[in-house]
TORKOL-4160 file (C-alpha; in steps of 0.2 Angstrom, whole numbers, padded with zeros to 4 digits, m for minus):
304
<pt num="1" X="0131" Y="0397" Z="m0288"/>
<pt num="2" X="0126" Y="0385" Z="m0301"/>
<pt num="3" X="0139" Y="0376" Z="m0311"/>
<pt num="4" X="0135" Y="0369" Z="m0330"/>
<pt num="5" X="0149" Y="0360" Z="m0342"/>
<pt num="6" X="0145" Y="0360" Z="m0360"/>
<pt num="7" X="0155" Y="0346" Z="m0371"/>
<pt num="8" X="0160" Y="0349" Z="m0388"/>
<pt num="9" X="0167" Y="0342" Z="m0406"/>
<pt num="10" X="0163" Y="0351" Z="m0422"/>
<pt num="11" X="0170" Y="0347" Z="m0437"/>
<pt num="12" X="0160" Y="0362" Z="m0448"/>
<pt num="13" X="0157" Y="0373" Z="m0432"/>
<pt num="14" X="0139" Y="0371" Z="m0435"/>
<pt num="15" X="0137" Y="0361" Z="m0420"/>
<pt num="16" X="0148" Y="0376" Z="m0408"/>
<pt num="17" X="0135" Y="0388" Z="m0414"/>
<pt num="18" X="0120" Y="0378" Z="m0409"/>
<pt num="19" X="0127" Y="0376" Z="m0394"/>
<pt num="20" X="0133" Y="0394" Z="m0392"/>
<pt num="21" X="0116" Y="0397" Z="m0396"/>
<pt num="22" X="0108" Y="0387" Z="m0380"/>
<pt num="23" X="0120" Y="0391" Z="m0368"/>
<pt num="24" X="0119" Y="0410" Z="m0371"/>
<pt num="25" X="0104" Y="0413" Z="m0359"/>
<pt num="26" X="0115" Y="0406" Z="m0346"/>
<pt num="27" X="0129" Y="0415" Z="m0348"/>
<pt num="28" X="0119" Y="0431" Z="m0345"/>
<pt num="29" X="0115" Y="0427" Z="m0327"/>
<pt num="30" X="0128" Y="0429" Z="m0314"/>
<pt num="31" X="0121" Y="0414" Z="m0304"/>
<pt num="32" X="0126" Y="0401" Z="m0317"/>
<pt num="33" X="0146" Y="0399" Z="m0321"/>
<pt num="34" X="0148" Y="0389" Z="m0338"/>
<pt num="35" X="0165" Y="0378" Z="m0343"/>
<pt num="36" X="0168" Y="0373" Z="m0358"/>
<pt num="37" X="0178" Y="0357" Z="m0362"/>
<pt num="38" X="0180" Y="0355" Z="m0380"/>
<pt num="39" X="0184" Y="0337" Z="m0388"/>
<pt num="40" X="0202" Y="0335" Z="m0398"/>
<pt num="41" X="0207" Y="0320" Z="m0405"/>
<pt num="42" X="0228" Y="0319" Z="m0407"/>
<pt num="43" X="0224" Y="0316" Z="m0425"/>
<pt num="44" X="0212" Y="0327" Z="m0429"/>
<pt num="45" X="0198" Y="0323" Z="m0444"/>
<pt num="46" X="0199" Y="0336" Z="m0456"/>
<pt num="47" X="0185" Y="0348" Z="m0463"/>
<pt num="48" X="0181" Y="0348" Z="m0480"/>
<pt num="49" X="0181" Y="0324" Z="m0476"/>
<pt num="50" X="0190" Y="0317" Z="m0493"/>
<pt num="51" X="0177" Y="0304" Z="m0498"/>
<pt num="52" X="0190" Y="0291" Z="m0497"/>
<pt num="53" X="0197" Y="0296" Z="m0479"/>
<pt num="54" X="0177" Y="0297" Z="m0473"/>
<pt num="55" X="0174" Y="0281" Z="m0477"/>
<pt num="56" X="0190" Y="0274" Z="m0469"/>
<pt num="57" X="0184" Y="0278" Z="m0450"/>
<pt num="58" X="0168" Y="0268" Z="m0456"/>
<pt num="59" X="0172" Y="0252" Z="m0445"/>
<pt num="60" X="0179" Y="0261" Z="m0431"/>
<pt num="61" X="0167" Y="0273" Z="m0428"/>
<pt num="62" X="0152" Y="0260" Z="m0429"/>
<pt num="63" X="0162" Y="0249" Z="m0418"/>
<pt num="64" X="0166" Y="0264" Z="m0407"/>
<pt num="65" X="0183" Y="0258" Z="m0404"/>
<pt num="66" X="0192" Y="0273" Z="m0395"/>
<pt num="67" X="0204" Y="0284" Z="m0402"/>
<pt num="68" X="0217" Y="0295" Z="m0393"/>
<pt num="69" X="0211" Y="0311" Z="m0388"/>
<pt num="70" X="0224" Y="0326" Z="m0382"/>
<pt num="71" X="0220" Y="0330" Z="m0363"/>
<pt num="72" X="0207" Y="0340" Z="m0356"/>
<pt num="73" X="0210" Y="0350" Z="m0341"/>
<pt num="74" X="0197" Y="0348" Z="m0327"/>
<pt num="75" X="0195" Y="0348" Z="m0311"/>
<pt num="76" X="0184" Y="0334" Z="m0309"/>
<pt num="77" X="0172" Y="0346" Z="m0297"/>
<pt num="78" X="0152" Y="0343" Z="m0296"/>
<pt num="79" X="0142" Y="0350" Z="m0310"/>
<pt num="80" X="0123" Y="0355" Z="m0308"/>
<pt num="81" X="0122" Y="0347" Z="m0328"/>
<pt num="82" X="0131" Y="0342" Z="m0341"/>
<pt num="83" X="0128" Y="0348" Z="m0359"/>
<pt num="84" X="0135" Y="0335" Z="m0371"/>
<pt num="85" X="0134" Y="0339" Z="m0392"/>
<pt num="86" X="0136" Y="0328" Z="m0402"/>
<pt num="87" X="0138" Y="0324" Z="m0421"/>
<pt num="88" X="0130" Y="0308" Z="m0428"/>
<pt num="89" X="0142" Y="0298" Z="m0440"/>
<pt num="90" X="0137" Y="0281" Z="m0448"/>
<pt num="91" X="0122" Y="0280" Z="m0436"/>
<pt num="92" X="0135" Y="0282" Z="m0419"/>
<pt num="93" X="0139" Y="0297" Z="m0410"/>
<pt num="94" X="0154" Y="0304" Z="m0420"/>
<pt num="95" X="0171" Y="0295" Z="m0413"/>
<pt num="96" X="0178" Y="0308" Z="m0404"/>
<pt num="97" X="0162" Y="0308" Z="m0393"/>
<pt num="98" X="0160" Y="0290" Z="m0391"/>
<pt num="99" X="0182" Y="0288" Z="m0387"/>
<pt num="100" X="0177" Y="0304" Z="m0374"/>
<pt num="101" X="0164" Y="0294" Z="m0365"/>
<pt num="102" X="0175" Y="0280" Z="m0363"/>
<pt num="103" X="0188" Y="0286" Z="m0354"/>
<pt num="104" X="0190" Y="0283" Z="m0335"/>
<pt num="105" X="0190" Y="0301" Z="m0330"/>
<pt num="106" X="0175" Y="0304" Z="m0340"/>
<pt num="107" X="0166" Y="0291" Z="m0331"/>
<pt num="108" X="0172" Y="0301" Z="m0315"/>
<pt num="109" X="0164" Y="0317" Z="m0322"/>
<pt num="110" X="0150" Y="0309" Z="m0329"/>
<pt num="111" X="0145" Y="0301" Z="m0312"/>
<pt num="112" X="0127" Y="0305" Z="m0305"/>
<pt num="113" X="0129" Y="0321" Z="m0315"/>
<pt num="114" X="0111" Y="0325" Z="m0326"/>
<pt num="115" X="0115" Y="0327" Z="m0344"/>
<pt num="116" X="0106" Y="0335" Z="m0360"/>
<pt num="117" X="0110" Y="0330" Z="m0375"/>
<pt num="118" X="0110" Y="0341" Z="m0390"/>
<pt num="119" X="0111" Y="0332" Z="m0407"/>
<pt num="120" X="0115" Y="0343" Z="m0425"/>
<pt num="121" X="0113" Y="0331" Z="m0438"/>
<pt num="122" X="0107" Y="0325" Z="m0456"/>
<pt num="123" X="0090" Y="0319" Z="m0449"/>
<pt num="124" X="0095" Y="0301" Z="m0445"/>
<pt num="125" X="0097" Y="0298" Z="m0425"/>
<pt num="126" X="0087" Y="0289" Z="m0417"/>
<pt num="127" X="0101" Y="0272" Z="m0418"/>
<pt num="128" X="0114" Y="0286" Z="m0413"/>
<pt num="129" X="0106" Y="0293" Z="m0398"/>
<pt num="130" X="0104" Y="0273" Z="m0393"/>
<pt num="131" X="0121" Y="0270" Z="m0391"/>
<pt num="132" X="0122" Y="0287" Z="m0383"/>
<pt num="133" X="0109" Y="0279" Z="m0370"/>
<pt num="134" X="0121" Y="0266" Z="m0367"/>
<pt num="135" X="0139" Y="0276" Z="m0363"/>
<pt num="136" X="0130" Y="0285" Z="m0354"/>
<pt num="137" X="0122" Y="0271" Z="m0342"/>
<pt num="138" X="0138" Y="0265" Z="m0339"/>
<pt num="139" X="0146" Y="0281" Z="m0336"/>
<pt num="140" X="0132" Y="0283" Z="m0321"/>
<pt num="141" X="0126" Y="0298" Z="m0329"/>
<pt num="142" X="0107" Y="0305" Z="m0329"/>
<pt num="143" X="0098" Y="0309" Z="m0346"/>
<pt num="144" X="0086" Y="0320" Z="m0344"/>
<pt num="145" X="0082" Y="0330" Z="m0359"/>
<pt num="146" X="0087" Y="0326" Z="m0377"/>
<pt num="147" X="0088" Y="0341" Z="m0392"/>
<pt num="148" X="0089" Y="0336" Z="m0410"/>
<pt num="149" X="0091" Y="0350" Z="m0425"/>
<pt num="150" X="0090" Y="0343" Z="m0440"/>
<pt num="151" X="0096" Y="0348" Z="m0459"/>
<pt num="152" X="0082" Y="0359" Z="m0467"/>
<pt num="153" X="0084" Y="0353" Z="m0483"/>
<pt num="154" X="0072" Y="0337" Z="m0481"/>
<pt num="155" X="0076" Y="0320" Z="m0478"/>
<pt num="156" X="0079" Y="0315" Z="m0497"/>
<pt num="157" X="0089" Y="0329" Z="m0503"/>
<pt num="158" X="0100" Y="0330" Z="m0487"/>
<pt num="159" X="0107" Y="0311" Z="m0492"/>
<pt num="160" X="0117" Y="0321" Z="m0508"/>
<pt num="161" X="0116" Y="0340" Z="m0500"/>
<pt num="162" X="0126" Y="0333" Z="m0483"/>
<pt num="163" X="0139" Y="0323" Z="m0492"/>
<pt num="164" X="0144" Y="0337" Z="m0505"/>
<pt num="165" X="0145" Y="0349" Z="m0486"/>
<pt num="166" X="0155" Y="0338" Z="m0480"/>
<pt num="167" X="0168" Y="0337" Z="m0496"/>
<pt num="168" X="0168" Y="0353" Z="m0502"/>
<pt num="169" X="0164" Y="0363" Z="m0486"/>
<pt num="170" X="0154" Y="0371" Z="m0496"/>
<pt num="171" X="0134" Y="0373" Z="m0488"/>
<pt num="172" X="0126" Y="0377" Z="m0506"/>
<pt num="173" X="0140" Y="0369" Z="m0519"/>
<pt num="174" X="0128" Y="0367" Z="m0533"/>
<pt num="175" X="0113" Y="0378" Z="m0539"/>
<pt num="176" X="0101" Y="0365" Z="m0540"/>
<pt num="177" X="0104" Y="0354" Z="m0521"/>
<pt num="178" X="0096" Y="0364" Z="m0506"/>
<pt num="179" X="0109" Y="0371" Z="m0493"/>
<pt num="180" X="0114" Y="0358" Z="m0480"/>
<pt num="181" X="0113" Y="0357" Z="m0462"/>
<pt num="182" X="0103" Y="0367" Z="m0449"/>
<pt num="183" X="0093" Y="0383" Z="m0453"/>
<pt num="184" X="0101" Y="0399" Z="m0446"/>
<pt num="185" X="0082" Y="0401" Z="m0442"/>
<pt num="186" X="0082" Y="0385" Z="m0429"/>
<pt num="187" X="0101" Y="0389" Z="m0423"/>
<pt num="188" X="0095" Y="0406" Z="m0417"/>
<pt num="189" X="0078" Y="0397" Z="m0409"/>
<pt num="190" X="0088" Y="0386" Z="m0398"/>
<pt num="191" X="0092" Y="0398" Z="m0387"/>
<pt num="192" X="0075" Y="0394" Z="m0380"/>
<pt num="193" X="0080" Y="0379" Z="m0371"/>
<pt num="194" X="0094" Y="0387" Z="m0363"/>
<pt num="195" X="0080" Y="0398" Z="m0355"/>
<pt num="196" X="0071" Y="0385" Z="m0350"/>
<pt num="197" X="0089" Y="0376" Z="m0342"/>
<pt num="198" X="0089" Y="0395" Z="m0334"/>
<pt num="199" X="0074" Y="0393" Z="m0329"/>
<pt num="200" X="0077" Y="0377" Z="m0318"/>
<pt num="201" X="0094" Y="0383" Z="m0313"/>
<pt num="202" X="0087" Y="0395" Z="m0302"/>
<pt num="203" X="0071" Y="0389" Z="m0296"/>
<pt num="204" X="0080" Y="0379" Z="m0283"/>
<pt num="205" X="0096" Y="0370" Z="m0278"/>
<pt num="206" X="0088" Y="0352" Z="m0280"/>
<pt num="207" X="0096" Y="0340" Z="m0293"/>
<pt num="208" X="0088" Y="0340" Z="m0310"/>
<pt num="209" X="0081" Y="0324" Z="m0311"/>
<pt num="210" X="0067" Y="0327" Z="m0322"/>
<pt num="211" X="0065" Y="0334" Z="m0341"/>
<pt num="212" X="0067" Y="0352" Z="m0343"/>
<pt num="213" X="0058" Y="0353" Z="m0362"/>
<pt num="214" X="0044" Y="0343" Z="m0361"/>
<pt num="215" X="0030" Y="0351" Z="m0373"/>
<pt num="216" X="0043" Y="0359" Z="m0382"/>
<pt num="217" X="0046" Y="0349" Z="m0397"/>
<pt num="218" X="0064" Y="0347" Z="m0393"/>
<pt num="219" X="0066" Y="0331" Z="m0406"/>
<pt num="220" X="0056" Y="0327" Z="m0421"/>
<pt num="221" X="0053" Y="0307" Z="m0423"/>
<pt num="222" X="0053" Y="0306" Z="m0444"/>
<pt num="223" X="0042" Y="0288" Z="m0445"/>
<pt num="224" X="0046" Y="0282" Z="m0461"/>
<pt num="225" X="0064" Y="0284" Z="m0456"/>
<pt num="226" X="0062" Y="0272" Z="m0441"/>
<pt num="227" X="0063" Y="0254" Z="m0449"/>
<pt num="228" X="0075" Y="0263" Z="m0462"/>
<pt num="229" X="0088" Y="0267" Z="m0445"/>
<pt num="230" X="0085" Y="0248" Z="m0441"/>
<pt num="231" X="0091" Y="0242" Z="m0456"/>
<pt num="232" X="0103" Y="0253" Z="m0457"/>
<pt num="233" X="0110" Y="0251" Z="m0444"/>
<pt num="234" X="0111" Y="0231" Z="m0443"/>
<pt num="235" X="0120" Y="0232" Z="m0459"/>
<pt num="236" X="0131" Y="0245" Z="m0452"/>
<pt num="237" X="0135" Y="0233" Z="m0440"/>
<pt num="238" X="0140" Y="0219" Z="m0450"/>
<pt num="239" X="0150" Y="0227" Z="m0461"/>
<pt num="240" X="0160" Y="0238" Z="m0449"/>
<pt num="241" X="0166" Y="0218" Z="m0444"/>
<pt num="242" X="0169" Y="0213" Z="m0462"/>
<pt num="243" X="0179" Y="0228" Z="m0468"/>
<pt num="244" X="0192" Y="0228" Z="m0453"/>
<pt num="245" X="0197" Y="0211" Z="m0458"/>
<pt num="246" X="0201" Y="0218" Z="m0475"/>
<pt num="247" X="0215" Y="0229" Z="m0466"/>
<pt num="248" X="0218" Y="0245" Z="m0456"/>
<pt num="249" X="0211" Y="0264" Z="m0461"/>
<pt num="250" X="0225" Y="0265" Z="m0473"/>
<pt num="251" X="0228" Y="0248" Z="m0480"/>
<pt num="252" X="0226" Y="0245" Z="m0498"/>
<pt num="253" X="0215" Y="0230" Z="m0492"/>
<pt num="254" X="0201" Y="0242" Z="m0484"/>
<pt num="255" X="0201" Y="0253" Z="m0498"/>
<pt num="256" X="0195" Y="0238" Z="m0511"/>
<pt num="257" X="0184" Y="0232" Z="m0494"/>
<pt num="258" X="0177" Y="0250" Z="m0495"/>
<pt num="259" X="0174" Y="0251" Z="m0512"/>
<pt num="260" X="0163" Y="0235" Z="m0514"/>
<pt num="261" X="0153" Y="0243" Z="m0498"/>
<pt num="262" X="0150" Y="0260" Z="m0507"/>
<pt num="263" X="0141" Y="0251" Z="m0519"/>
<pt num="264" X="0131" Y="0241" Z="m0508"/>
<pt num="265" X="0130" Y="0257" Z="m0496"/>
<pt num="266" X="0123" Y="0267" Z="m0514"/>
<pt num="267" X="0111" Y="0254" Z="m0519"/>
<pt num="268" X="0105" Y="0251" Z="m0502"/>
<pt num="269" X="0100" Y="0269" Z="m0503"/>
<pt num="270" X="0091" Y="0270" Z="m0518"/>
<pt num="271" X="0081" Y="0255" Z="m0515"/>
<pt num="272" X="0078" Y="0247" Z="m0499"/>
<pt num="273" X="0075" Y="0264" Z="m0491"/>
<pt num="274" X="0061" Y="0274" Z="m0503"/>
<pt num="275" X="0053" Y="0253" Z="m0505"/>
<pt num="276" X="0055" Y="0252" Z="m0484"/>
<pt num="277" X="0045" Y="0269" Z="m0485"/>
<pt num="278" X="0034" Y="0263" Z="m0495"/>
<pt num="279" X="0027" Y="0247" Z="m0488"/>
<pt num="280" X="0028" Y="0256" Z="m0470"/>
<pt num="281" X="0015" Y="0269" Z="m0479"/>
<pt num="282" X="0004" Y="0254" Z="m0487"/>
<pt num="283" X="0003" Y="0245" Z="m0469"/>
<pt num="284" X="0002" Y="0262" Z="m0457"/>
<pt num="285" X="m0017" Y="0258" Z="m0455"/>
<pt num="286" X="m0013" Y="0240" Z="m0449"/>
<pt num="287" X="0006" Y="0245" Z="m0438"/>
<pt num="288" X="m0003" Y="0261" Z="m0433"/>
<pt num="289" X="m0002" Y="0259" Z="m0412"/>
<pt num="290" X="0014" Y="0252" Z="m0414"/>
<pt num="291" X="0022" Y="0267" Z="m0423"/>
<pt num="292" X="0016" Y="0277" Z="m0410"/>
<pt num="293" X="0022" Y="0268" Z="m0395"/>
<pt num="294" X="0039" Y="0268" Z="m0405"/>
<pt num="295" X="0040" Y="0288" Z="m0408"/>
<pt num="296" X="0034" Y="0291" Z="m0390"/>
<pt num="297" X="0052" Y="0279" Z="m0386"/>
<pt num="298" X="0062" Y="0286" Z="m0399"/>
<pt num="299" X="0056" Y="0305" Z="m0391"/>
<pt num="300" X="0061" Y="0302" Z="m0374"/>
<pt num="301" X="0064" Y="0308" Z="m0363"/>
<pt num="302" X="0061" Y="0325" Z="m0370"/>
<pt num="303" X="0045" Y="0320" Z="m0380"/>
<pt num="304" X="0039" Y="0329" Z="m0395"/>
């Protein structure tokens, strides 16, 4: 008998589906046994996200400073893999996931174990899956294959079509944005990867130590993003330091820290990113191996 664990935190229940989605092969075969441990934080973060209570777990969830989870029952035994989801938030695997990885017990579960990782997401990644990298390596744990679904409504309108999601709970709220989030269309193809897991599963009892979904496009590196996630992400980092020294999440302090940052998050947006794209365009001839060796980095270990 083989034994998989899939890991879990959705706020929308997008992320539940696509994972429903991958794992549904393996539940059709009697062979493979599948337990389900699904992240809750004590104080859970609500869906529809107020925009003033999102951007108050800004400097925590960039720092990845843990929070307080309620227990998870398990029995600590040896699984054949480990299927982690994940959300991104601010460029970081979303805090629930990153306070997860960081427990003690986890590390214990997480020990020598191969992991996928299965990313649902606006489109920007590649810092998130990074730091993901990182717990990870210190938890012991084996990547092996990494799967990223995307919104379908394009890079530039997802930065309006995923905020209004997320404060309205509302996919389509205005006539004129694209719907957020992933296509039911690609939901409904990942099941394809949990064939191919299948498909290893049972091929023989040896540990999985190499990728399952190489050729199968299981991520999708967006290039002109790439110096954008940099940027990014190092301003991220900067400011998650600045604004908790205005006060904590609820502090009348953090809320004038945050409101000077919106605006320099807003502008940051409407200018540094479509003049970073720009320039990368102009110099593609002169950068060109060097973009290359970057997506084949960013699209490991699964590859494009």
């Amino acid at each position: 008998m083989r034994k998989v664990l899939t890991v879990n935190y959705s706020q929308t229940g997008q992320l539940s589906s696509i994972l429903d989605s991958v794992v549904g092969p393996l539940k059709e075969n009697k062979e493979i046994t599948v337990d389900h441990l699904v992240i809750k934080p004590k104080v859970d973060f609500p869906f529809p996200w107020p925009f003033g209570q999102f951007f108050r777990v800004f400097p925590e969830t960039v720092a990845m400073d843990p929070i307080e989870l309620e227990p998870f029952d398990t029995q600590f035994e040896k699984y054949d893999l480990i299927i982690l989801s994940y959300q991104v938030w601010f460029l970081t695997p979303s805090l629930p996931i990153s306070s997860f990885l960081q427990l003690p017990q986890t590390k214990q579960l997480f020990k020598d174990t191969p992991v996928v990782t299965l990313i649902g997401c606006r489109g920007m990644w590649l810092s998130a899956q990074e730091k993901m990298k990182k717990l990870l390596a210190d938890a012991d744990a084996n990547l092996v294959d990494n799967v990223v679904l995307s919104d379908d409504c394009g890079a530039a309108f997802s930065f309006l079509a995923t905020p209004l999601w997320m404060m309205t709970g509302k996919k389509k709220p205005l006539s004129w944005v694209p719907a957020a989030g992933v296509s039911q269309t690609d939901i409904a193809d990942a099941k394809r990867f949990g064939y191919a897991i299948r498909q290893r599963l049972l091929l023989n009892d040896t540990p999985i130590t190499r990728p399952m979904f190489f050729g199968m496009k299981a991520v999708k590196i967006n290039e002109k993003l790439i110096a954008s996630e940099r940027v990014g992400n190092h301003s991220f980092s900067i400011w998650s330091k600045i604004l908790k020294k205005f006060g904590s999440q609820q502090s009348f302090g953090r809320a004038v820290g945050l409101s000077v940052y919106v605006v320099f998050l807003v502008t940051l947006i409407l200018t540094v990113v479509p003049i970073t794209a720009i320039i990368k365009k102009l110099i593609a001839p002169l950068t060109r191996k060097k973009i290359a060796k970057q997506k084949a980095y960013y699209a490991e270990p699964s590859g494009e």
